[in-house]
N, C-alpha and C positions, 0 to 999 in steps of 0.2 A: 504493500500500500504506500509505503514512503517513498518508496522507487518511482511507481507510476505520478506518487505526487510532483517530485522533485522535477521527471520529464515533462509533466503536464506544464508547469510553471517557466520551465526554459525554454530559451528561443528555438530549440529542435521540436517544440510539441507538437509540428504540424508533422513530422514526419515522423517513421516508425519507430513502433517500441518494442522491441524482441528481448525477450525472457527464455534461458537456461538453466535448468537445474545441473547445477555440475556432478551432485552426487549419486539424480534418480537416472543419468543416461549412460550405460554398459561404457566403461574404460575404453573398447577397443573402437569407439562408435564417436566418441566427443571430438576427437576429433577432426574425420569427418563433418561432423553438425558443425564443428566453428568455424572452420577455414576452406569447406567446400573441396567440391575433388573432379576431377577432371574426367572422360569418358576413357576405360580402362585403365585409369588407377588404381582397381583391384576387380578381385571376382564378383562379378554382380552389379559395376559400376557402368551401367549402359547408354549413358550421357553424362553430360556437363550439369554438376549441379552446384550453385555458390551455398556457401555456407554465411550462417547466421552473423558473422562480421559483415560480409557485402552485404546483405539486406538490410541490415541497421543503417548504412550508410547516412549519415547528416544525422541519423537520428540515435536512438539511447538503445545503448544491450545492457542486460540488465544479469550478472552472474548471481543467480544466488549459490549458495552453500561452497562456495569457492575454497573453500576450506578439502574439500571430498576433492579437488581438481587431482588427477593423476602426473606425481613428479613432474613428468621427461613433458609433459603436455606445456606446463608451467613457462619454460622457457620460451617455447614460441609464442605464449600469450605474451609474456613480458615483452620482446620486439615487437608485437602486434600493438603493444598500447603505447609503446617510448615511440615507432615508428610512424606506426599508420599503417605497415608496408607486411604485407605474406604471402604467401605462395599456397594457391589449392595442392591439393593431395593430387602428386603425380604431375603436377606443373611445372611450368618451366618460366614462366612471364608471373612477374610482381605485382600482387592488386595494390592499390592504395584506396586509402578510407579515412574518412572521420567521423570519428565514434564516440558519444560520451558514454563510459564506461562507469557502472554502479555496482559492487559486487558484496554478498552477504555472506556472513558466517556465522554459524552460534559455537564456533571452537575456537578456544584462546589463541590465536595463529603465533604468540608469543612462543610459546610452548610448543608447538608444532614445529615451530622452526630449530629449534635445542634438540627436536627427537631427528633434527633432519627431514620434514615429510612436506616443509612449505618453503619455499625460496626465500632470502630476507630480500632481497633485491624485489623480485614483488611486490612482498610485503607493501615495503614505504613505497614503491609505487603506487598501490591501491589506496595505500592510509594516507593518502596526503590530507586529504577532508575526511577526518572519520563521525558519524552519527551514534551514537548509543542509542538502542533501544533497548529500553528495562523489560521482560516476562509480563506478559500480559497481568499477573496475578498481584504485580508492583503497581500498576497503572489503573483499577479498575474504573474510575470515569472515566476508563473508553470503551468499558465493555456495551451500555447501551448504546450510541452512537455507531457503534460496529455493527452491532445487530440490527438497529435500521439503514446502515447503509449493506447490509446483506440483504436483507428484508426486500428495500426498493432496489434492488440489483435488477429484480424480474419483475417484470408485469404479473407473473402468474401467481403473486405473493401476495399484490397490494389488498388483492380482497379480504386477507389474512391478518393479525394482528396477535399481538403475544400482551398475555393479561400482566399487571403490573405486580400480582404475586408469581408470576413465571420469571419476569424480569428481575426479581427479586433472587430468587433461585440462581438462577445464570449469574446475575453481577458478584454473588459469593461464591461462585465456584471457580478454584485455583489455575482450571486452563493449564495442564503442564503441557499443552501441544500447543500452546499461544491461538495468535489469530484462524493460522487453521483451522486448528480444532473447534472453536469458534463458529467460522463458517460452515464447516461438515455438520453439527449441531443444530445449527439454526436451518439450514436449507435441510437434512433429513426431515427433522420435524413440520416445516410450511408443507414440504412434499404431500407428509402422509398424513398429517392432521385431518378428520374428519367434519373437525368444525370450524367456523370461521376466527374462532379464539383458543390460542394453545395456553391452558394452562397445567399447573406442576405435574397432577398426573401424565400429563401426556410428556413428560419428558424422561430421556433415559435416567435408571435407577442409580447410576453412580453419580450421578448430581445433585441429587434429594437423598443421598445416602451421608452420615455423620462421617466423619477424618475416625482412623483407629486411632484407637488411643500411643500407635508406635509413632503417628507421623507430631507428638508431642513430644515425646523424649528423641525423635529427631530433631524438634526445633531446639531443646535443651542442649544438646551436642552441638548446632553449628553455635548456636549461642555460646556458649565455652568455645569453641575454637577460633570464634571470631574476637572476641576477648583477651585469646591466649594469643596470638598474631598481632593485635594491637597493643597490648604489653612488650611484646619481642620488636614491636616498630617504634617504640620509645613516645607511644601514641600518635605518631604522627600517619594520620589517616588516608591520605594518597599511598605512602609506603605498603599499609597495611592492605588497602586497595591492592595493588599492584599484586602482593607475597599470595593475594587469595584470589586472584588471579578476575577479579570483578572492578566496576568503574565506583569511582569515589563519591558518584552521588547514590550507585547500589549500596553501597554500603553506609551511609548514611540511613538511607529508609529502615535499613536492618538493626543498626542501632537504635531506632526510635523507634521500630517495631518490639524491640527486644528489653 
């Protein structure tokens, strides 16, 4: 959603918006999909097809979970985005492009880079602007507003509406799959609803269902460890930030949660 907003807003919004998941498209397949492939650059390639860099062209690609990208791939994106300049698969002539690039992760790529499995050189390529986004479950005045903009996504919805004890329900439940989950939620139920108002009963049982009693002596545990990390940061709260590998306004909310 922040993606499309960001494109909407710049001066590329009249032209395309192409969207990757890096991690849900098969390794030996990506890319192909990024950099397009030539007619006989491999078994089964029966024409010319460009990939999702030339169709962005002028306009926004949009990488999510770039985090998932496979190593050896890594490096021809990096020339792709410092350049402009690639080569389709099996090519021999340079496309050039411009591309505003926007890529997501929910893995500390800090970390990733120490095991070896992310480029650093990317890395600050990517991070030059970076956005924080808290877990949905940090954020909840956005859960209603997401649910009506899922809701008026479709015409087939509008005649639908969700009762304000249903709303009630949703805005407290934790979303450990964020906005997704969210959406899959809200659009299953409008689907199948029988009536033209969804209320609690009609919604799945692990959301009207009480937290066990273990997801409390979880929260007692990060609680102590976030305590014992910011004792060993001499308090100072970006440090401790950083050692627990979250953004310094996450952990703030956690503090005053706790």
């Amino acid at each position: 959603l922040i993606a499309r907003f960001i494109h909407n807003a710049s001066l590329r919004a009249e032209q395309s918006y192409v969207v990757i998941n890096c991690g849900a498209v098969p390794e030996n397949l990506i890319e192909s999909e990024l950099f397009g492939y030539e007619k006989g650059a491999f078994t089964g390639a029966q024409a010319r097809k460009p990939g999702l860099l030339e169709i962005a062209h002028q306009g926004t690609l949009f990488l999510d979970e770039i985090g998932d990208m496979p190593l050896p791939l890594q490096v021809k994106l990096l020339r792709a985005i410092e350049t402009g300049a690639f080569y389709r698969l099996g090519g021999t002539r340079e496309q050039q492009v411009s591309v505003r690039v926007i890529s997501a992760t929910n893995k500390q790529l800090k970390a990733e880079i120490a095991r070896g499995s992310f480029r650093e050189d990317l890395y600050f390529r990517i991070s030059a602007l970076s956005v924080h986004l808290p877990p949905l479950r940090e954020r909840p005045e956005d859960i209603v507003p997401l649910i009506e903009l899922c809701r008026s996504s479709s015409p087939a919805f509008k005649q639908k509406r969700i009762s304000d004890a249903a709303l009630k329900v949703l805005a407290g439940y934790a979303w450990p799959g964020n906005v997704r989950e969210l959406q899959n939620v809200v659009q299953h139920q409008l689907l199948l609803a029988e009536n033209d108002v969804i209320e609690p009963a009609d919604l799945p049982q692990e959301l009207t269902r009480r937290p066990p009693a273990t997801s409390i002596r979880l929260d007692d545990r990060e609680r102590e460890h976030i305590l014992l990390v910011l004792q060993q940061a001499g308090g100072d709260r970006n440090k401790a930030a950083e050692a627990l590998g979250i953004h310094p306004r996450t952990l703030s909310r956690k503090l005053t949660e706790y």
